[in-house]
FIFIRO-825288 format. One record per residue (C-alpha): residue number from 1; x, y, z; residue in one letter. Coordinates in steps of 0.02 Angstrom, whole numbers, m for minus. Layout:
residues N
+-----+--------+--------+--------+----+
!   i !      X !      Y !      Z ! aa !
+-----+--------+--------+--------+----+
! NUM !      X !      Y !      Z !  A !
...
+-----+--------+--------+--------+----+
***
This chain:
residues 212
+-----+--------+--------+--------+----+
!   i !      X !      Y !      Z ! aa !
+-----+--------+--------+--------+----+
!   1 !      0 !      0 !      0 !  X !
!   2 !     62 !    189 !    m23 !  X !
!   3 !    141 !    249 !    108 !  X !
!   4 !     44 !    419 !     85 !  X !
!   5 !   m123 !    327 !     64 !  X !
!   6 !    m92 !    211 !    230 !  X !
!   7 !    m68 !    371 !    344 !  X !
!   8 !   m210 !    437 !    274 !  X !
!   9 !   m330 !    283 !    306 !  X !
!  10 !   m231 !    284 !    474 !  X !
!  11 !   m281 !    466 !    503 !  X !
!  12 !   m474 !    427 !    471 !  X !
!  13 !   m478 !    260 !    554 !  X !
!  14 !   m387 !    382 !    717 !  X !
!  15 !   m548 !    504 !    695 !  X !
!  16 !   m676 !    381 !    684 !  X !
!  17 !   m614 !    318 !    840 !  X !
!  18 !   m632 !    484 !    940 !  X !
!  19 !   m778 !    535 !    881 !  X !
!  20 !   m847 !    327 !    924 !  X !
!  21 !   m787 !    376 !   1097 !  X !
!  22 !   m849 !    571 !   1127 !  X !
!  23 !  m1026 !    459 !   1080 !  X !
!  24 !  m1041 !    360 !   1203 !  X !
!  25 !   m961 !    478 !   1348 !  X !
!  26 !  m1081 !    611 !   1283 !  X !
!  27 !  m1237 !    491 !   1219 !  X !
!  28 !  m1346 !    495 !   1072 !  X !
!  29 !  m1473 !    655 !   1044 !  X !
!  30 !  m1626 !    624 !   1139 !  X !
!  31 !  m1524 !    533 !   1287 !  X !
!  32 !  m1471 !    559 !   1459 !  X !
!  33 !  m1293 !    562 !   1504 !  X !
!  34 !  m1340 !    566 !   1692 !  X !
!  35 !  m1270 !    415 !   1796 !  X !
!  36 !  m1434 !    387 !   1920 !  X !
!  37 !  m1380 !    297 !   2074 !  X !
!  38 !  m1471 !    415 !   2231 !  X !
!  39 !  m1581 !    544 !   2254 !  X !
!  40 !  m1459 !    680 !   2187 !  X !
!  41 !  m1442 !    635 !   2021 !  X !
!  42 !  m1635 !    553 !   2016 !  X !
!  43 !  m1700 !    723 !   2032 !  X !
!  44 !  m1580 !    797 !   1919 !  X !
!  45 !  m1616 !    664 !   1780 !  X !
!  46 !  m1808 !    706 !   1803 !  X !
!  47 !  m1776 !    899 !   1819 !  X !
!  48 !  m1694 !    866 !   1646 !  X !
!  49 !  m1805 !    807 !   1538 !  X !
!  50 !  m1889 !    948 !   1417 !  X !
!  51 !  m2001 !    822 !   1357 !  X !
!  52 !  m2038 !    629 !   1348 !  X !
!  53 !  m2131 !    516 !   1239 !  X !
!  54 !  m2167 !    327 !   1295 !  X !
!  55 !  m2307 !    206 !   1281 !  X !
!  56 !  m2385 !    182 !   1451 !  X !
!  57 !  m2514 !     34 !   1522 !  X !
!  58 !  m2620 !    103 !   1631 !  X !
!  59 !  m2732 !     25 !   1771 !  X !
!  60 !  m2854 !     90 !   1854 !  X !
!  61 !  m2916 !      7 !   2029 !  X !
!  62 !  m3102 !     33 !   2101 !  X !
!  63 !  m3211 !    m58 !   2225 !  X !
!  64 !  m3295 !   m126 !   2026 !  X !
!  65 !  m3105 !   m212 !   2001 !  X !
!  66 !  m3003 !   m153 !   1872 !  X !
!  67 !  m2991 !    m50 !   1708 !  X !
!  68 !  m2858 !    m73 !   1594 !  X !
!  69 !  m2810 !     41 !   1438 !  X !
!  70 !  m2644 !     51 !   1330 !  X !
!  71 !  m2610 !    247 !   1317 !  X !
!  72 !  m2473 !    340 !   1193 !  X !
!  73 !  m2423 !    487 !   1319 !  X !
!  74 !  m2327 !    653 !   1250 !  X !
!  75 !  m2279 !    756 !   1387 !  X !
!  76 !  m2167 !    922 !   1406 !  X !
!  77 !  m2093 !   1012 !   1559 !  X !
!  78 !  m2219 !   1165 !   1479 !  X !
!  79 !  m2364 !   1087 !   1535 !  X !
!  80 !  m2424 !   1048 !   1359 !  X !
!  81 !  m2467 !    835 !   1335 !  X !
!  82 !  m2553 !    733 !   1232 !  X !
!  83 !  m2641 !    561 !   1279 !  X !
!  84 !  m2701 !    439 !   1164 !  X !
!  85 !  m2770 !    285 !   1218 !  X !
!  86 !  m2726 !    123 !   1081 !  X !
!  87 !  m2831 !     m4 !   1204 !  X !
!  88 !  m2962 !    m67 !   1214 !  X !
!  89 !  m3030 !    m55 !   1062 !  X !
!  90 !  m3182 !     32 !   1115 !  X !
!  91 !  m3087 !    176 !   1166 !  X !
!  92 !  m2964 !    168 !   1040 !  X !
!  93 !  m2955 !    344 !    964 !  X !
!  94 !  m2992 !    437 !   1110 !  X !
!  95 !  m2861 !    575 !   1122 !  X !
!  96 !  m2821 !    720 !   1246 !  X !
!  97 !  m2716 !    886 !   1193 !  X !
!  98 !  m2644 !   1008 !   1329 !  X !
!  99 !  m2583 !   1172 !   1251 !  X !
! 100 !  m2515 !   1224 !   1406 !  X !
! 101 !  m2684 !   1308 !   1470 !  X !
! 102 !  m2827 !   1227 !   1363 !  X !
! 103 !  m2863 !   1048 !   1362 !  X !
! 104 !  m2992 !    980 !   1234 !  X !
! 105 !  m3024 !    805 !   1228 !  X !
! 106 !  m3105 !    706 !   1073 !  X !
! 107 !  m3197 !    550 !   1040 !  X !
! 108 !  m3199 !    477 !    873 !  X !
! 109 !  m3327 !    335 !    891 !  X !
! 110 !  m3452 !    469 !    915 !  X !
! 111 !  m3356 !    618 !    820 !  X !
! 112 !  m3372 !    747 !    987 !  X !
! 113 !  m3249 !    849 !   1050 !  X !
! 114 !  m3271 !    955 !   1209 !  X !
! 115 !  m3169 !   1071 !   1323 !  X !
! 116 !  m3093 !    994 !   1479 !  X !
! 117 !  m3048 !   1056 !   1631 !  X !
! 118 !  m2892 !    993 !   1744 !  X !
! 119 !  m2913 !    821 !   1851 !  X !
! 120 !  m2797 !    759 !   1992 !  X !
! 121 !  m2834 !    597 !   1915 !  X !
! 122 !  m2795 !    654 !   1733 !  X !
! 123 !  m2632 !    727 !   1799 !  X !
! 124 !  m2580 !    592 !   1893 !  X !
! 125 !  m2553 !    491 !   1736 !  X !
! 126 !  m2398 !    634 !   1692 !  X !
! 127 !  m2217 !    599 !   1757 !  X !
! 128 !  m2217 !    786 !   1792 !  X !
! 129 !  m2353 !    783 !   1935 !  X !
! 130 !  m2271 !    658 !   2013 !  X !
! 131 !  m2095 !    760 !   2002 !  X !
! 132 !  m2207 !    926 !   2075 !  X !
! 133 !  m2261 !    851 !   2210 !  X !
! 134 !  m2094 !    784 !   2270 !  X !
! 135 !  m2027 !    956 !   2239 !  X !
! 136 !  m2171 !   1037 !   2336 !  X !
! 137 !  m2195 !    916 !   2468 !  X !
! 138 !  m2016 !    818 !   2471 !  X !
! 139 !  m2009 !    630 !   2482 !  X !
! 140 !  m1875 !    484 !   2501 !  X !
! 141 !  m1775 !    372 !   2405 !  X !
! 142 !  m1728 !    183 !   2449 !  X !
! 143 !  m1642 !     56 !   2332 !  X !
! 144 !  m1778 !    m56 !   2256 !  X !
! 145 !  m1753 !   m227 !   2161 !  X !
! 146 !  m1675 !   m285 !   2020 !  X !
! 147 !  m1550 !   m128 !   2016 !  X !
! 148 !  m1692 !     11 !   2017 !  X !
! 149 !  m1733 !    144 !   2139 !  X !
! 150 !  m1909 !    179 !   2212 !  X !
! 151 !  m1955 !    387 !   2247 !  X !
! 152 !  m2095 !    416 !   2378 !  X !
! 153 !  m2215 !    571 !   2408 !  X !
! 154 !  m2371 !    626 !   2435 !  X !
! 155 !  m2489 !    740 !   2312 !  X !
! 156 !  m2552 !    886 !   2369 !  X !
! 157 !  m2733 !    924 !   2370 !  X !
! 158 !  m2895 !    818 !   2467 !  X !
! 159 !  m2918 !    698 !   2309 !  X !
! 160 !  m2942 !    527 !   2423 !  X !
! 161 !  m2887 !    426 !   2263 !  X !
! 162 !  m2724 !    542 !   2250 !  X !
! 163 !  m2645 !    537 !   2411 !  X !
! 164 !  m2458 !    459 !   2375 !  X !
! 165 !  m2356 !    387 !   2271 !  X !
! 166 !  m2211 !    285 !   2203 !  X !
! 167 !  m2089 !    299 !   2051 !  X !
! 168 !  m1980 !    151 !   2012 !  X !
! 169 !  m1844 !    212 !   1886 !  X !
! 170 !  m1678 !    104 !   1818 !  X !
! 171 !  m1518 !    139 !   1901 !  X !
! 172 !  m1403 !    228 !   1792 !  X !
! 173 !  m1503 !    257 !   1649 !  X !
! 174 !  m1645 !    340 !   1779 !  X !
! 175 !  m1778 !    279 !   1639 !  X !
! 176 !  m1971 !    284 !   1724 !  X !
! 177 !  m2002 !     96 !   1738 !  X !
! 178 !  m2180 !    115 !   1851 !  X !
! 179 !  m2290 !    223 !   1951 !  X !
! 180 !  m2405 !    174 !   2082 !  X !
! 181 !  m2540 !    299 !   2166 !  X !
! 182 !  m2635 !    240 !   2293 !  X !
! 183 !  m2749 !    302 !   2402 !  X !
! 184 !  m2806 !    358 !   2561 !  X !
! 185 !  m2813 !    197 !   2620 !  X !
! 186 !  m2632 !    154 !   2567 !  X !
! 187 !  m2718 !     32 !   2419 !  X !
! 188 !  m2659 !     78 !   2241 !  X !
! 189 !  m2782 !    177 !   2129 !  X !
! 190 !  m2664 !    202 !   1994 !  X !
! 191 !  m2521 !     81 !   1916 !  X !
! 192 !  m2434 !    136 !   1765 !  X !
! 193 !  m2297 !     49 !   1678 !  X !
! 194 !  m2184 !    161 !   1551 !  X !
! 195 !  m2135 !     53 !   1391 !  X !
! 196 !  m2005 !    122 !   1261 !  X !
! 197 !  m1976 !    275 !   1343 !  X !
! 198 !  m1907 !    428 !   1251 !  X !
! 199 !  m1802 !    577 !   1328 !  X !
! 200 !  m1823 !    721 !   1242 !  X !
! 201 !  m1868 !    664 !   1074 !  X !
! 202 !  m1897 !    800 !    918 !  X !
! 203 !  m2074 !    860 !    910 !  X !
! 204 !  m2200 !    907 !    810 !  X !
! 205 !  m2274 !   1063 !    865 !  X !
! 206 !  m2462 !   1014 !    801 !  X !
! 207 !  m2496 !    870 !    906 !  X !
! 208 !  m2506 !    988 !   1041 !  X !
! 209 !  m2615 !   1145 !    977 !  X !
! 210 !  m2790 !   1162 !   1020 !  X !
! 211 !  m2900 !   1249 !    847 !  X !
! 212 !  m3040 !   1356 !    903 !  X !
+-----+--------+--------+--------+----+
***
């Protein structure tokens, strides 16, 4: 081989080795580079996140047993969301938009659409109440199983459905894995489990305006 032409495949096979290594010491757009091991760096992870995007299962517990739906959740730090529920198939379709200050929810098995108004139950299905109301109202932090950590607090307000709560996320990564609000009575109302969670991915800017 030419000597000329070896450095230079030397020189490139060099560069694509640093910038293979500034990669994974500075991740991928749209990922964390926070190591989450304690309470610290759990809050800071959370605190970080402009945005996520994730498919969630949702179950909902009443003295009538249990409801359970399969929801695509959009969610930003601005307060605007978007909720979609995939399952069942009765209430597949049924979508919620935040703006920010409007919500408007819409059905299309019956093509209606109406104005909503905030619910502590509604919220309680964002990450970000759950990060407000260990901000507001503080909480702990213990190691949980299978390397994940487990954030408790309580939500603010006289809901008796929303009283507490619990957020299991992965150690190091700090990915949501499950939430659990329960009740007055210390019984879960609420389990959600977080499937291909996003941090901060792009966005389109329509799913979250409200027309009208």
């Amino acid at each position: 081989m030419d000597g000329k032409l070896w450095k230079k495949n030397l020189q490139n096979f060099v560069i694509g080795c640093m910038i293979g290594i500034v990669m994974l010491i500075t991740g991928c757009s749209g990922e964390s580079t926070i190591n989450v091991s304690d309470e610290e760096s759990a809050l800071k992870f959370l605190q970080s996140l402009d945005g996520y995007e994730a498919q969630v299962n949702v179950v909902f517990f009443s003295n009538k047993g249990e409801n359970q739906y399969v929801v695509h959740q959009k969610a930003r730090a601005t307060g605007q969301y978007r909720m979609e529920i995939l399952e069942p198939e009765n209430f597949c379709g049924v979508l919620t938009v935040c703006d920010g200050s409007r919500i408007r929810q819409s059905d299309p098995t019956i093509g209606g659409m109406v104005d909503a108004k905030p619910t502590p139950v509604r919220d309680a299905l964002l990450l970000y109440s759950f990060l407000e109301a260990y901000l507001q109202n503080g909480g702990e932090i213990c190691e949980g199983e299978e390397d994940t950590l487990v954030m408790s607090t309580r939500y603010p307000g006289e809901h008796r459905k929303i009283v507490s709560a619990q957020l299991r996320l992965a150690k190091g990564s700090g990915l949501p894995l499950s939430l659990v609000v329960s009740d007055e009575a210390g019984a879960p109302s609420l389990h959600l489990t977080f499937l291909n969670f996003q941090v901060n991915p792009e966005w389109n800017e329509a799913d979250f305006q409200i027309n009208g």
